[in-house]
N, C-alpha and C positions, 0 to 999 in steps of 0.2 A: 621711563622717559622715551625710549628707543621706541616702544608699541606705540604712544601718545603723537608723537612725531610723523607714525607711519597711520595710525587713519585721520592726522591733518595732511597729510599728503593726497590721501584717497580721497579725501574729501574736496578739497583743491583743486585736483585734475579731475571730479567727477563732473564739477559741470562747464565745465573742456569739451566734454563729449555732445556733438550735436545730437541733439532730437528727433526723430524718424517720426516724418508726417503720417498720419494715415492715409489712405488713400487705396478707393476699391480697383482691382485690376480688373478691365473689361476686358473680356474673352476675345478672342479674334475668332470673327467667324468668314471660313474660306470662302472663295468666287468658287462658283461651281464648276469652271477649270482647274482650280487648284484643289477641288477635293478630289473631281477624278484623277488628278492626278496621283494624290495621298493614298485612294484606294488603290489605284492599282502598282506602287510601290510594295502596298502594304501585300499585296495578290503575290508578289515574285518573291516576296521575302516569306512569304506561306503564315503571314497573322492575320489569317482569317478572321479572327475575332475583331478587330482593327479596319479590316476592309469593310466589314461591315455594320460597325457603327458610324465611319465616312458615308457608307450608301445610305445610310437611314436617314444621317440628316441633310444629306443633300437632297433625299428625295422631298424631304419638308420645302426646302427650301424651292426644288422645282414644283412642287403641288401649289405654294402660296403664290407666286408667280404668277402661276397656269391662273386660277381663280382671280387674280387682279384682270390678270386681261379678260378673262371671259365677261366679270362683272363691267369694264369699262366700252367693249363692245356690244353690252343690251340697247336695243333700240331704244330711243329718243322718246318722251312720253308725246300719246299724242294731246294733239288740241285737245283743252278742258280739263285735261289731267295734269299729275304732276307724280314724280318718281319720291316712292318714300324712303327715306333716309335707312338703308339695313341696320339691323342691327350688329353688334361689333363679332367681327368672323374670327375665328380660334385660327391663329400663328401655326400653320402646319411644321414650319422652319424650325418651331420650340417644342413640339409635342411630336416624337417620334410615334407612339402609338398613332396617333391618329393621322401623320405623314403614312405608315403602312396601310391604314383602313382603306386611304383613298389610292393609294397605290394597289389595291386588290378589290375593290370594288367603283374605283373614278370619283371625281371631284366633284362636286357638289353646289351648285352657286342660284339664288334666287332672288327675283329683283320684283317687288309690288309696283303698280302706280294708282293711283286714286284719282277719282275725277268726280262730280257733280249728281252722274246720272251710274254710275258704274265705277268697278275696278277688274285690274289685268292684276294675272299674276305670272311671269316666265320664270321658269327654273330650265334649268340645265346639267345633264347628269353625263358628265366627258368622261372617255375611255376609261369606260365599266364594259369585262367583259359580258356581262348577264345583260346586257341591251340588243345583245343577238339573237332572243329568244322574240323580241318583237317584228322580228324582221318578216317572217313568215308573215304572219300579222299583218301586216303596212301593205306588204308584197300581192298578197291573196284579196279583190274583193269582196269574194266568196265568202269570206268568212267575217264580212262584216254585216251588220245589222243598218236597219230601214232609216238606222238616223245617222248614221256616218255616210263617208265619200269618202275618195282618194283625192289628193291635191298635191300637184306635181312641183320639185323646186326641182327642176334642169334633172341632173341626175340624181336629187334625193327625193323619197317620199313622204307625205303624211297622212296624216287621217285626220278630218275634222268630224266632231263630233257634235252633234244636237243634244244637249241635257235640259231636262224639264219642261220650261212652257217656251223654248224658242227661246228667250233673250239670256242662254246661256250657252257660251259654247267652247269646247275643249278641240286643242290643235296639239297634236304628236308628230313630230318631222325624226326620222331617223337620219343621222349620220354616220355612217359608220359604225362605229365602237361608243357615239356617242349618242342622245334623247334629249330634244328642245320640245320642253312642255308648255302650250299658253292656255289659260283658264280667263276667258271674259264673262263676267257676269254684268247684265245691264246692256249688253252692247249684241250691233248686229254682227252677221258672220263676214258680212262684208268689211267693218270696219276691226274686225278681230283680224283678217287675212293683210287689210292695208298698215297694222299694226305689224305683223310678221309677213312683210312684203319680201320680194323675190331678194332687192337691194340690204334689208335689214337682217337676213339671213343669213348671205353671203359675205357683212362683216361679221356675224357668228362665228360661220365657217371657218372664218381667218385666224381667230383664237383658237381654234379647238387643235 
């Protein structure tokens, strides 16, 4: 009688007890003052290991950044073209390995346009140490050939380039630590240069 009594008790007050929702917990992920902050906590308190899983992802987080702004600063397509939709760019902010790739070789950003008679294509390769090696290069006439030139942006340089039969032509601007590539096929050198004009550079510049 006495056991009979006590699991209609259990059973009684079992469903007393509320029910626990499901529900996914979404991660917080820090402002990038608050992770330096966390690394360097974690620096004085000597968890190395710790400090540096904060750097890695906040370096994601400043790499995806960096890449929105450089791709919202490419020049404006011109007349007759139009800017083709990139395809979808990998979350540096989620993919620590490939947050380091561009943190030891620079970021990476490439924007098409198409047009009627031609297409451009600009990329952009930011603070990559290995772009110092074309400095020489840019710097030296000397060491270019009968179908390039030197083209001056204020204090940066480029090179444009003659490929094939004339209506193709490749522009190299060094900046710094960083390389602004344009490839025109179909078009003249002329409207390739008013495409990366002195103005549509110098918002580059402002991203980098």
């Amino acid at each position: 009688m006495l056991r009979t009594s006590v699991i209609l008790l259990f059973l009684s007050t079992s469903f007393l007890v509320p029910l626990v929702a499901q529900e996914r917990v979404q991660k917080k992920e820090l402002t990038v003052p608050e992770a330096l902050s966390s690394a360097g906590k974690a620096w004085e308190e000597k968890r190395f290991g710790d400090c540096v899983k904060v750097l890695r992802e906040t370096l994601g987080q400043v790499s995806s950044a960096h890449s929105r702004a450089i791709r919202a600063a490419m020049p404006e397509a011109p007349e007759g073209f139009e800017k083709i939709a990139p395809r979808k760019e990998e979350d540096l902010a989620n993919n620590p390995f490939a947050a380091a790739l561009a943190g030891s070789v620079g970021s990476s950003v490439q924007q098409q346009y198409k047009g009627a008679k031609g297409k451009i294509e600009c990329r952009v390769t930011a603070n990559s140490p290995m772009i110092q090696m074309f400095s020489m290069w840019i710097s030296n006439p000397a060491m270019l050939g009968n179908d390039s030139e030197v083209i001056k942006y204020g204090p940066h340089s480029a090179v444009l380039k003659t490929v094939g039969d004339g209506r193709s032509y490749e522009l190299k601007i060094l900046v710094n630590e960083s390389l602004i590539e344009v490839d025109g096929q179909g078009i003249s050198d002329d409207e390739l240069l008013s495409f990366m004009s002195q103005a549509a550079l110098d918002r580059l510049v402002s991203a980098l």
